[in-house]
N, C-alpha and C positions, 0 to 999 in steps of 0.2 A: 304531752310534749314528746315530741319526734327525737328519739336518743341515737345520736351519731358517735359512735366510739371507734378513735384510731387506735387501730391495735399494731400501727406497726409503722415506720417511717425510715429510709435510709436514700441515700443519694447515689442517684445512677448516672452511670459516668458513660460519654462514646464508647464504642466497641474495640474503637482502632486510634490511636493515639492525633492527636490533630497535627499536624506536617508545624515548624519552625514555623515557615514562612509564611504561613499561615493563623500564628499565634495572636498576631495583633489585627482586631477587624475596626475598620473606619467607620462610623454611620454617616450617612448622608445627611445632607441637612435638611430634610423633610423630618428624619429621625430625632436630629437637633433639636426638634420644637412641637416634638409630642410630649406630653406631661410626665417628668419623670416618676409623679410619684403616683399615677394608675396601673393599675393590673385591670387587666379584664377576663369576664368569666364564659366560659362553654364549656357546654354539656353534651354529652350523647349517652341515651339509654338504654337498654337493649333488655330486650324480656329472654323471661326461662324456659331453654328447652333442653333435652337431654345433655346438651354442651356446655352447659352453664349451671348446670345445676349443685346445690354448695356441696358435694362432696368431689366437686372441678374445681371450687374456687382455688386451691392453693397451684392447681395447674394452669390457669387461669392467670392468675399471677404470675409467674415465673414467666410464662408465653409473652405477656403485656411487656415484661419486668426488660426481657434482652432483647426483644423487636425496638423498646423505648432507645436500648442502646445502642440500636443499629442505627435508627432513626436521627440519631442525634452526631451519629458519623458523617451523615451529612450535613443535619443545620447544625454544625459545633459551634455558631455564636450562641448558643441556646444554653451551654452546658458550662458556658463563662462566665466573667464579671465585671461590671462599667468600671473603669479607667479616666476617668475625668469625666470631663462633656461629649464628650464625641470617641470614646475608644473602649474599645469591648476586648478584656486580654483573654484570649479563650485556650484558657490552662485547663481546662477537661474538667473542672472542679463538680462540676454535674448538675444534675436537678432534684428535685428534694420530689420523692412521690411516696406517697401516706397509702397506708391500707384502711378502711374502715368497715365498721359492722352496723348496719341499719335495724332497726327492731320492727320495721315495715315492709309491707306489701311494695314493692313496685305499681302496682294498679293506685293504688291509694293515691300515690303522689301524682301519675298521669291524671288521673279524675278531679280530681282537686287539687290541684298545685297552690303550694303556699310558698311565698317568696322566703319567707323569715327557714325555711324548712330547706329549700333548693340550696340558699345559702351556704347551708352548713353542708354540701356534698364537695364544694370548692375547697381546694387548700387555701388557707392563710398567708398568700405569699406577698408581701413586703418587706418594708428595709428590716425590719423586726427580724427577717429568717434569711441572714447573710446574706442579701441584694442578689439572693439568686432571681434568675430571669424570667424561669419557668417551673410551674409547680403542676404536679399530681395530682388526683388522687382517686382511687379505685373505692369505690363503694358496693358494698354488698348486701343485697336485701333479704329476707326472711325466705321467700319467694324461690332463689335463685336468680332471679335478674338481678345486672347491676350498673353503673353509671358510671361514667368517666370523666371526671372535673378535671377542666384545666384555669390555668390562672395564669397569665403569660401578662409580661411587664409589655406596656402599649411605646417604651423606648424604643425598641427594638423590634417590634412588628406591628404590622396590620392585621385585621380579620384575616385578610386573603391569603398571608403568609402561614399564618396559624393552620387555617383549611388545607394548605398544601402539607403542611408539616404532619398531620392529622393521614391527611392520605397517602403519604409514604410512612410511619409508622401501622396504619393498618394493611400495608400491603406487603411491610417484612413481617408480620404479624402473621399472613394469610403463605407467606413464601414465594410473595410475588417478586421477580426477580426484574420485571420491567420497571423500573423507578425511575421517576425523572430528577436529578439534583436540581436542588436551588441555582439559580442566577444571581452569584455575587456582582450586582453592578452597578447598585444603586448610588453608591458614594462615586462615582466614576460620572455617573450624568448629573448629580445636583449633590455637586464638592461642599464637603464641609465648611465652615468658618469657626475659630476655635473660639470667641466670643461670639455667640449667637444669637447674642440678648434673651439667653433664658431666663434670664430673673423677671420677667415682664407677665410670664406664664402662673397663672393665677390657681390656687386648687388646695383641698388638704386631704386627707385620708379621715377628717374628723368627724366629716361631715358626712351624715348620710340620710340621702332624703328616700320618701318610700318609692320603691317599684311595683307596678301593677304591671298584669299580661291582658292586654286586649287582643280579641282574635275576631278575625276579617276574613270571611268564608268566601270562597269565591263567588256564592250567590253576592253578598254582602258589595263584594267588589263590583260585580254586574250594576247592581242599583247604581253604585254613586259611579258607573261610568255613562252607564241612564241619563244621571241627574246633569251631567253636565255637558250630553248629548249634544244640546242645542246652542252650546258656547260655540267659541272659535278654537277651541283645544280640540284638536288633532288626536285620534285615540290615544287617548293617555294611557299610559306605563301602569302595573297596577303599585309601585311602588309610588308614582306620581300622585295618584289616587288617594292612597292610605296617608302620606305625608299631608296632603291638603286635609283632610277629612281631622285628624289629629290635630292640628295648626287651626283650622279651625273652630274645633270642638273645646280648646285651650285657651283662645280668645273670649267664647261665651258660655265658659264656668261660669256656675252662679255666684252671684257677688263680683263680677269681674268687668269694669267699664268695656260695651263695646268698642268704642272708639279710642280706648287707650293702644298705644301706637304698640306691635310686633314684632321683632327680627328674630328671622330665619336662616338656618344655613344647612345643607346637607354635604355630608361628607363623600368624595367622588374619589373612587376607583380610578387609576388615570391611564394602568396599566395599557389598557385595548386602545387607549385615544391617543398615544402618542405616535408621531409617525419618526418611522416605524414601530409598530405596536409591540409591547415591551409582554415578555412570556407570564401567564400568571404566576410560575414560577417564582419570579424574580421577589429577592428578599426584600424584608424590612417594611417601612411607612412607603410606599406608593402612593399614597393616599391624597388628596386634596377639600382643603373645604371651598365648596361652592358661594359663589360673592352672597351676600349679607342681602336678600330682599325685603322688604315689610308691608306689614297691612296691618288688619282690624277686625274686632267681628262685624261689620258692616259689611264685609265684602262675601260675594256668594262663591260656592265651593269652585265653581268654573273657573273664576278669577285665578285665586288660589291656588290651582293646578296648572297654570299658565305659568303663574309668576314663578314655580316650584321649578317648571320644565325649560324655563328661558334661564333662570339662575346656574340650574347643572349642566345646561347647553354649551355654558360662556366657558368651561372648563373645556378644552380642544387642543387641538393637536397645535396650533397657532401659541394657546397659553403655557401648556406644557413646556414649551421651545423657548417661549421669553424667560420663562421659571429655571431653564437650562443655562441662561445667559448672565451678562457679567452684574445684572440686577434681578437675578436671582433670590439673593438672600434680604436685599430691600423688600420685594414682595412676599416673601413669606415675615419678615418681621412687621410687616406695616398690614397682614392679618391679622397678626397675634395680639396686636397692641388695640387695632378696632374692638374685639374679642372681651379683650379688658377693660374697653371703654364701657362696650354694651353693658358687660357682666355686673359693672359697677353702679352705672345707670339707673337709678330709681325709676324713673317715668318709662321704662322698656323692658318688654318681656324680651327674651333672648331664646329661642329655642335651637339643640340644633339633633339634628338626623343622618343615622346611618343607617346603611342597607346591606344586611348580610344574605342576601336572598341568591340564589344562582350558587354559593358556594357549595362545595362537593360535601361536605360534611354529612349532610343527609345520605351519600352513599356509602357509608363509614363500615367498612366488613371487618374486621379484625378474625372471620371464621368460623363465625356463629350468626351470620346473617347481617340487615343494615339494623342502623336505630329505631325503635319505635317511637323513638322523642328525641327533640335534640332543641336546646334553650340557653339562655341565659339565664345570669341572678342578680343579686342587686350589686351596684357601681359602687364604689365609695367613690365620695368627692364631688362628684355630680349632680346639678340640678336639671332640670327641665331639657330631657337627654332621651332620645327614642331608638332604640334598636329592632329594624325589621325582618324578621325571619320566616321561611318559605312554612308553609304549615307540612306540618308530613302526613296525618292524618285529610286532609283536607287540598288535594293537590289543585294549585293555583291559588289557594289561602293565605293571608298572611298572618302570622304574633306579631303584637307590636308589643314591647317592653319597654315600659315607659315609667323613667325615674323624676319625678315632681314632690316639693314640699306638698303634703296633702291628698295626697293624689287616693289616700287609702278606704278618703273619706267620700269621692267622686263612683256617678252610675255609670254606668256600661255607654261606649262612646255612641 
């Protein structure tokens, strides 16, 4: 067994005090009605060269330690704490970042990755470690390489927000002085409501089904764009591709009626689709889930990639706009409650998909170069939940990380 020992843990605060007027942050109501009690996990790797090597580490640290606080000068709702439903009081209280000591190779864990192993390079952050928002934690290997766990509360950001956060602390890291601040202005286009029918949102932290990493070569991708050449799908996306191919492959598990009925949903970026298109920048949940399609394993991958690509199409700068409007928060609650119906649902599988792919994280310099890996690890709370990531070894490849009851005991998709 893989011994992960924290040798060290304290709370880092902004660098520069957060302004009054500034102290109180609104979340929008897309933020409203993200699950409050998910943290989600990323990673980025970095192997050993003269700059990293462990008698850097304690330099290494302190580097990480005040770039973290500069970084957080700017996202200062990060270094706060929830205030109701809808209110982030960001008193500079900080974020909780862990040191630890790995008794392994870094090579080991690239060559073999074991989810139960990745795990533990994440902090622990939950209501359990004072509802901070955002956690640490620096991992150190035998080797010299080391890994960067983060664990960010999904109330208060998206992926996209994260990767931005990500790429301005490695560029006070590196003394990059070109930084672009976040765009507070999310609660400004889709205004809160202080009953939001959060209790409708369904989930626990008790629960945890297993993760696997399936990986999708760009050869891999070639085939099933082959395969379904001869449909009426229009060069598919390779994100389009990997979601059908999954969605399918989940449908005819063994033991699993073909024709037992599906829903799907992928969760959509909406940032670039709105008009005018809103800065990747811009904080918080941007995010949208794509409407609810279904099928069966009866249907052949072509289909599947149609039905995938017409679903994330109906997300537009049209939808966006009515989402902005005085039925606003009717459409995002009359998601949430479908969501619940499905989840509930015996007779329906329920899957849903996000795509981390395009994010900048993979160019993550802190000053010792980019990542040699960069991953997730397992969700709590979560069932039958796919996260897609750009391979970095394999350019034009994708990870899929894929959390399912059972999933530990299934072959290679």
């Amino acid at each position: 067994m893989v011994k992960v020992e924290i040798i060290s843990k304290e709370s880092i605060k902004p660098s520069s005090k957060t302004p009054d007027h500034l102290r109180t942050f609104r979340l929008s109501l897309l933020d409203q009605f993200a699950a409050p009690f998910l943290y989600f996990p990323l990673l980025l790797y970095y192997s050993h060269d003269k700059r990293t090597s462990n008698d850097k580490q304690a330099e290494i640290s302190l580097l990480l330690k005040r770039s973290l606080s500069d970084a957080l000068a700017l996202y200062y709702p990060f270094a706060g704490r929830m205030k109701g439903e809808s209110l982030v009081d960001c008193d500079d209280q900080g974020v909780d970042c862990l040191e630890a000591r790995v008794d392994i190779r870094l090579s080991e864990v690239i060559e073999s990755p074991e989810v139960e192993v990745i795990t533990q390079f994440v902090p622990s952050t939950s209501e359990e470690s004072d509802l901070v928002l955002l956690g640490i934690q620096l991992n150190f290997f035998t080797c010299g390489g080391m890994a960067i766990g983060i664990s960010i509360s999904h109330k208060i950001a998206d992926a996209c927000t994260l990767s931005m956060f990500v790429k301005a602390w490695a560029a006070e890291a590196r003394g990059d002085t070109n930084l672009v601040a976040p765009s507070f202005v999310a609660s400004s286009l889709f205004p809160p409501k202080e009953q939001s029918g959060q209790e409708i949102i369904l989930g626990s932290v008790e629960h945890w089904a297993d993760t696997r990493r399936f990986c999708f070569s760009r050869a891999k991708i070639a085939a099933l764009r082959a395969e379904v050449g001869g449909s009426t799908v229009f060069q598919p996306t390779r994100v389009e591709l990997v979601t059908a191919a999954i969605w399918k492959w989940a449908m005819t598990r063994e033991g699993r009626d073909r024709r037992r009925l599906s829903v799907a949903c992928h969760g959509v970026n909406i940032r670039g689709r709105m008009d005018p298109p809103l800065s990747e920048s811009t904080f918080g949940n941007v995010v949208l889930r794509s409407p609810n399609v279904s099928g069966n394993g009866e249907m052949g991958l072509g289909e599947l990639v149609s039905k995938t690509r017409e679903a994330i199409g109906r997300i537009d700068s049209e939808y966006s706009k009515e989402l902005q409007g005085e039925n606003g928060h009717d459409m995002v609650t009359r998601v949430a409650k479908e969501e619940v119906e499905l989840l509930l649902d015996e007779e329906v599988d329920y899957f849903i998909f996000t795509s981390w792919c395009r994010f900048p994280t993979h160019e993550s310099d802190f000053g010792w170069g980019k990542p040699v890996w960069v991953s997730t690890a397992r969700w709590p709370g979560v069932s039958n939940f796919a996260v897609l990531l750009d391979s970095v070894s394999d350019v034009g490849g994708i990870e899929a990380w894929i959390t399912m009851d059972g999933i530990d005991t299934c072959d290679e998709i």
